[in-house]
C-alpha positions in Angstrom: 58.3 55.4 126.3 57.3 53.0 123.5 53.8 51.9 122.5 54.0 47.9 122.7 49.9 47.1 122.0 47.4 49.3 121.2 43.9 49.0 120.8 42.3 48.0 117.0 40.3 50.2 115.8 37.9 48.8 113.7 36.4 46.5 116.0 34.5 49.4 117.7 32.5 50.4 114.1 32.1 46.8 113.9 30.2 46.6 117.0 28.4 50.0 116.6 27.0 48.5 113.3 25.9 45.1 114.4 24.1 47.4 117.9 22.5 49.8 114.8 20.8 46.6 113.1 20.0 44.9 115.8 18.1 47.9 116.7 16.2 48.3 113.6 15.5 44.6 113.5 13.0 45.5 116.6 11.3 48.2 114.8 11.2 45.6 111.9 9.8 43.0 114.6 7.2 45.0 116.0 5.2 45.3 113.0 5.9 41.6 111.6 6.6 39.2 113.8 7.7 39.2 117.7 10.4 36.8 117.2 12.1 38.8 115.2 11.7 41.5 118.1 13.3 38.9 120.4 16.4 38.5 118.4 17.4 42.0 117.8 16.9 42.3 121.4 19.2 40.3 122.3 21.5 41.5 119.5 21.0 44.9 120.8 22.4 43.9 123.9 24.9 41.1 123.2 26.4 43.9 120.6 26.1 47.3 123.2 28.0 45.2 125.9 30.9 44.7 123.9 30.8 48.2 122.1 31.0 49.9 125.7 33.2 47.4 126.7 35.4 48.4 123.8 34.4 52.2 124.5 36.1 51.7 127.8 39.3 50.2 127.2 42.5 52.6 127.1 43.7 53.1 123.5 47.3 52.1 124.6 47.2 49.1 126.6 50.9 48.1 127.2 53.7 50.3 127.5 57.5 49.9 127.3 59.0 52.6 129.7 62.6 54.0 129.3 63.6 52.0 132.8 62.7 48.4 131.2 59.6 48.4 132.9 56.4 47.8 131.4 53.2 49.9 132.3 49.8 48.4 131.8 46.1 50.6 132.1 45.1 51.1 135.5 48.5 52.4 136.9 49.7 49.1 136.9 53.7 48.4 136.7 55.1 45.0 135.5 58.7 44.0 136.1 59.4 42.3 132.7 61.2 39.5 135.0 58.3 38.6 136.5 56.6 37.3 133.4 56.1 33.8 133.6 54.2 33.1 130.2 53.0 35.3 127.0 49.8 33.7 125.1 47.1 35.3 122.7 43.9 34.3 121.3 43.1 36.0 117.9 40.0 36.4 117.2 38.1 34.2 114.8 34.4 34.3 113.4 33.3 31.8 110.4 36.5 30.0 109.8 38.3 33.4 109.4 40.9 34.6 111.5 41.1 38.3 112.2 44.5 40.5 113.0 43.3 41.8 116.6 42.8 39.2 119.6 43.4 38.8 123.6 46.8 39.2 125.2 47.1 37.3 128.7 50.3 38.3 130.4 50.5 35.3 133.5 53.1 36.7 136.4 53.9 35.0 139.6 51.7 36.8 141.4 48.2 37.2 138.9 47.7 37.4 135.4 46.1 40.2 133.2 43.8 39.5 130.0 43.4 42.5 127.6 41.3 42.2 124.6 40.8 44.2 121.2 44.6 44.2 121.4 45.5 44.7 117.4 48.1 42.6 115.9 47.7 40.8 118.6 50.5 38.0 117.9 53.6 40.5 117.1 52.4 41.9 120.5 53.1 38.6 122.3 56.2 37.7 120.5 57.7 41.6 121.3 56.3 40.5 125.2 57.8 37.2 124.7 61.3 38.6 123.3 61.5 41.8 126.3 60.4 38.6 128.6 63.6 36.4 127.7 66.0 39.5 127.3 65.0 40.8 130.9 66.4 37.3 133.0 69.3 36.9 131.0 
């Protein structure tokens, strides 16, 4: 069994960070001003929802099995013939676009998104490739 898309890894240090100083800007806030209070409370949890969120995905997220299927987290199997379309969103901040990003895999029947996928566009090309290769 091949690893297709794994999880990036530096997203979740990212996240832990930004939920750190958020924090600290409410003990700043408390003694200056209670605006300041406001926004790291909302940073706080704006920033903890997406670090447990990224806490919680699997570390591999797409798997290539020896049979030609493919095996996505929560025990699910995907016939690589069922694939109707491959697309990814990378993820951007400030006019910078990072390496890591969204995978949404759209079968006939529903369609899975999977974020903090890393290298996000080699992942949907290799999708995109095992896709065409499977119908011929």
């Amino acid at each position: 069994m091949s690893v297709i898309a794994k999880k990036a890894e530096g997203i979740g240090f990212m996240y832990a960070v930004s939920t750190l100083l958020c924090g600290i800007l409410i003990g700043v806030g408390i003694k200056a001003a209670i605006f300041t209070s406001i926004v790291g409370v909302i940073g706080v949890l704006l920033c903890g929802y997406h670090f447990v969120k990224y806490l919680l995905s699997p570390y591999e997220i797409i798997r290539a099995g020896n049979d030609g299927m493919l095996y996505l987290p929560k025990d699910v199997v995907l016939d690589p013939r069922d694939i109707v379309d491959v697309s990814y969103d990378r993820a951007s901040g400030r006019g910078f676009q990072y390496k890591w990003g969204e995978i949404i895999i759209i079968t006939r029947i529903e369609s899975f998104r999977f974020n903090y996928v890393s290298d996000c566009e080699d992942v949907s090309k290799e999708l995109t490739r095992i896709m065409y290769e499977s119908k011929k």
